[in-house]
C-alpha positions, 0 to 999 in steps of 0.5 A, a space after each residue: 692824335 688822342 686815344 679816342 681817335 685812334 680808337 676810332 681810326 681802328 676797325 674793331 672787328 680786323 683789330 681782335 682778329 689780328 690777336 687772336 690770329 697772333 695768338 693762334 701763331 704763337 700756340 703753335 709754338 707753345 704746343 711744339 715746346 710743350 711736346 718737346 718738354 713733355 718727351 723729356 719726361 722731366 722729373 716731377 711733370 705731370 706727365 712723367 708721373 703718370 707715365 711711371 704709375 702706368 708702367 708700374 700697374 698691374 695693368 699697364 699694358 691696357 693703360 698704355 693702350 687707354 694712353 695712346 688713344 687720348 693723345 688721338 682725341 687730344 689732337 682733334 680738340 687741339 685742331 677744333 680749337 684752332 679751327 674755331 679760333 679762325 672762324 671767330 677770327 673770319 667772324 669778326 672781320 666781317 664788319 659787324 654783320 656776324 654778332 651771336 656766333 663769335 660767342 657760340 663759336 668762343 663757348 664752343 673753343 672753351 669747352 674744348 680746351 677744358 677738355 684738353 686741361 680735364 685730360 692733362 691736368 697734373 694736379 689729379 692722382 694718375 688713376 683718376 687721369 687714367 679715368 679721365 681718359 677712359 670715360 672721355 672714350 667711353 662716352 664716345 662710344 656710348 654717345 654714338 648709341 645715343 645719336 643713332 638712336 636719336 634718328 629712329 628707323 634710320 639708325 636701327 640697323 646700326 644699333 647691333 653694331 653699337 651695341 656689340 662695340 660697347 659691351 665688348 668695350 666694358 668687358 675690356 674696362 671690367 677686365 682690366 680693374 675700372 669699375 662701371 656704375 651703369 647709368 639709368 638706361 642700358 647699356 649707358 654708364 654714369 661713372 668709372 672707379 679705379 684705385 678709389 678715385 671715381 670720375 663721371 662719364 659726363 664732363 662738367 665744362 661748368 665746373 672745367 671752367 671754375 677750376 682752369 679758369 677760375 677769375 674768368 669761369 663767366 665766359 661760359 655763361 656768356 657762351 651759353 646764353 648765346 648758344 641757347 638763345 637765352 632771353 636775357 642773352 639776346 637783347 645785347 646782340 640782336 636789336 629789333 626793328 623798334 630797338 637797337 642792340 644793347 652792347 656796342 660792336 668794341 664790347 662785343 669783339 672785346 669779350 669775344 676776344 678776350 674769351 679766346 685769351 684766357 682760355 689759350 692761358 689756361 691751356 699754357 698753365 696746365 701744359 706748363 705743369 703737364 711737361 714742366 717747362 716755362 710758358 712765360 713767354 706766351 703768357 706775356 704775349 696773351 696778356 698784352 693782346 688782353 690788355 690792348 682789348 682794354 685799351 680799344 673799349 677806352 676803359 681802365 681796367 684792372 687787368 692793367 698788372 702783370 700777367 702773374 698778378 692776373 693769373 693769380 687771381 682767386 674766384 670772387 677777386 675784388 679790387 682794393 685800392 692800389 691792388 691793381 699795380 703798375 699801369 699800362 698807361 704809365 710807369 711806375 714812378 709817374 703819379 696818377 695825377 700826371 696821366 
């Protein structure tokens, strides 16, 4: 049986669940080890130079508190994550019939793992991950001022509540050397300062993306256009009764799968660096579930390298002839003419 028939005897939907059910299994397993390492405290990991900085602050006991809050907060994104991971899965299987919201659904899980990489990443000073996740908890309780206020009457009487909550929780920031630059509405904030780094309250999921997932950032955009019913998103899901959708039902699932891949990638890279251990394994993993997505839509594709190649991949990357390496479909002593 040739490739385009066995494309057509596999049901594309079950197909692309199946990889990101796979992957979701091997996540697990990536979490587990990387908490492991992380306990080590490992020369040089990131963790273990941010947990010394914290120790050795004048105000270590309050930061140690900020600490223990953010592993919290990092676990429900985890458990978000993975929720989301299974309900594309679910999506996909449903034959077609779902098209839009497997990429708000995948828009939604790349937010949150850029979050997660926001938090961890290693290649930050300590202080400015210390801002990281006090603004990350600021905003939280600052938002839920927002969102009472945004229901009216029916929020009013939890407003001195909220109110009461936030100042106290700037007293204790004020307190303890973060400095607050309030926003253009009381009582909100635009940005916390310590030890001369600065982070805004806002997190910036377009710019988390540009930095953790720099050759595929586009993913986002993608998102984002399904997300807000954007005109020039629409056409290629949604046809008409006088006009058919613009994408096939292979490339919606392939890009939809395919988000869900570099996005379990970045979680690997930053982890790997945050506790200093080796996440090869599961990028091998990855990248083959990537590069069977290539092989379903039938197209070749320079995602056909190594999962190293792929990854180290600069933000504008374009082909050279030859660049792509050995293929997928070939080994390296067969010549192309042979395929």
């Amino acid at each position: 049986m040739d490739s385009l028939a066995r494309r057509r005897t596999v049901d594309p939907g079950r197909y692309v669940a199946r990889l990101i059910r796979s992957s979701l299994n091997d996540a697990n397993t990536l979490l587990d080890q990387i908490l492991d390492a992380a306990a080590q405290r490992a020369p040089g990991a990131g963790i273990t130079v941010f947990d010394t900085w914290v120790h050795e602050h004048q105000y270590g006991p309050f930061y140690s508190g900020v600490f223990k809050e953010s592993i919290g907060e990092s676990e429900r994104l985890l458990r978000a994550a993975a929720d989301m991971a299974e309900s594309i899965a679910i999506l996909l299987e449903a034959g077609g019939r779902s098209v839009v919201s497997p990429y708000v659904l995948s828009r939604s899980l790349g937010e949150g793992v850029m979050r997660l990489c926001y938090l961890l990443d290693p290649d930050v000073p300590p202080s400015r991950t210390m801002l990281r996740m006090a603004v990350f908890q600021l905003a939280t309780i600052e938002g839920n001022l927002e969102t009472a206020r945004a229901f009216g009457p029916d929020g009013a009487d939890k407003e001195p509540e909220m109110l009461a909550n936030i100042a106290t929780l700037h007293g204790w920031f004020a307190d303890n050397g973060l400095e607050r630059t309030p926003g253009r509405r009381t009582p909100y904030t635009a940005s916390l300062s310590l030890d001369g780094e600065t982070e805004n309250v806002r997190f910036n999921a377009t710019a988390a993306y540009q930095r953790y997932m720099p050759f595929s950032a586009w993913f986002y955009n993608i998102g984002s256009g399904a997300t807000h019913s954007r005109g020039w998103m629409l056409p290629s899901l949604v046809g008409t009764l006088e006009e058919g959708p613009l994408a096939t039902t292979i490339e919606n699932v392939v890009a939809v799968g395919n988000a869900v891949l570099d996005a379990a990638d970045a979680l690997a890279h930053v982890g790997a660096r945050h506790a200093a251990t080796d996440v090869d394994w599961f990028l091998r993993k990855t990248h083959l579930r990537r590069r069977g997505l290539v092989r379903l839509a039938g197209k070749g594709s320079d995602v056909m390298v190594g999962h190293d190649e792929y990854a180290a991949r600069a933000p504008g990357w374009t082909r050279t002839e030859g660049s792509p390496g050995i293929s997928f479909w070939r080994s390296p002593a067969t010549s192309p003419n042979d395929q």
